[in-house]
C-alpha positions, 0 to 999 in steps of 0.5 A: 500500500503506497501512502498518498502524498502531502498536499498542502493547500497553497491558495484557498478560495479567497486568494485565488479570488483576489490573485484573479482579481488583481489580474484583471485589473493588469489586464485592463491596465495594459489594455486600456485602449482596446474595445474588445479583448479575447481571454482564451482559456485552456481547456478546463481549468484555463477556461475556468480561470478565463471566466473568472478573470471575464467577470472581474473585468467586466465588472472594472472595465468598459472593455467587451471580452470575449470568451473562447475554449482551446482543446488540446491534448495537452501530453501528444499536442502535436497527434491532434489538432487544437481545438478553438470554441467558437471556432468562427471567432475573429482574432484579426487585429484582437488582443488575446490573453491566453488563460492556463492554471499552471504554468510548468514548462511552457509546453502546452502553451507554446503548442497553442500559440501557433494557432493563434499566430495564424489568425493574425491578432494584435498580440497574445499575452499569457496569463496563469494562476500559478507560475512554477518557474521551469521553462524549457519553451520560451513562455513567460506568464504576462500576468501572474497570480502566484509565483512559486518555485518548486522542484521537479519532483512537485506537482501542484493542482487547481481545483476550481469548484467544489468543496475543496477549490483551491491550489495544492502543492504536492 
């Protein structure tokens, strides 16, 4: 019988509310002057996060933000193809944020980035809940809610519903 291993809560709700908060703020801060800005969101806690994010800048701004799901498989990016919902979205000349939890290698991020270079936007930004500081892919977080090093042998969850939300080192 192997033991579980620890989990230690490292953002509970209220935090990572408030992180989320304080990022839309950024967000708004660096895109002052748009009309409109698209947070896409990986799929399913980057969506999530997304959405969070959306309410609060809504809530702050007079900026129109626009939601949109990226499905990839995140461990074979390259086996099938990514996912955009709705997939008739205009991107041209739009200011997209690219949504994740947790930013770890930079690797699912930058399989994604290349379908959004095609639609010619005005610039993507990256935006995550929680930064783990190993990049092995040129990726940097625009807009972080938590910076946090760890080690290889780490791992941490977002669980954004439910009774246990909240971030967990394990």
């Amino acid at each position: 019988m192997t033991a579980e291993p620890a989990q230690n809560l490292i953002l509970d709700r209220d935090q990572i509310t408030q992180k989320v908060i304080r990022m839309a703020y950024e967000v708004y801060e660096r895109n002052f002057e748009e009309q409109e800005v698209v947070l896409a969101g990986i799929h399913h806690n980057g969506y999530t996060l997304a959405e969070m994010l959306a309410g609060h800048l809504q809530n702050i701004s007079p900026i129109t933000v626009h939601l949109l799901r990226v499905s990839l498989n995140k461990d074979t990016p390259l086996e099938e193809p990514i996912d955009l919902h709705p997939d008739d979205m205009n991107l041209e000349n739009m200011s997209v944020v690219l949504v994740d939890d947790v930013l770890y290698t930079g690797k699912t991020l930058a399989y994604t980035l290349n379908s959004f270079l095609t639609l010619n936007p005005k610039k993507v930004e990256i935006a995550t809940l929680v930064d783990r500081h190993h990049p092995r892919y040129p990726i940097a977080s625009t807009y972080t809610g938590y910076s946090l090093a760890t080690t290889i042998n780490e791992r941490i969850d977002v669980i954004l519903e439910g009774e246990q939300f909240g971030a967990y080192l394990h």
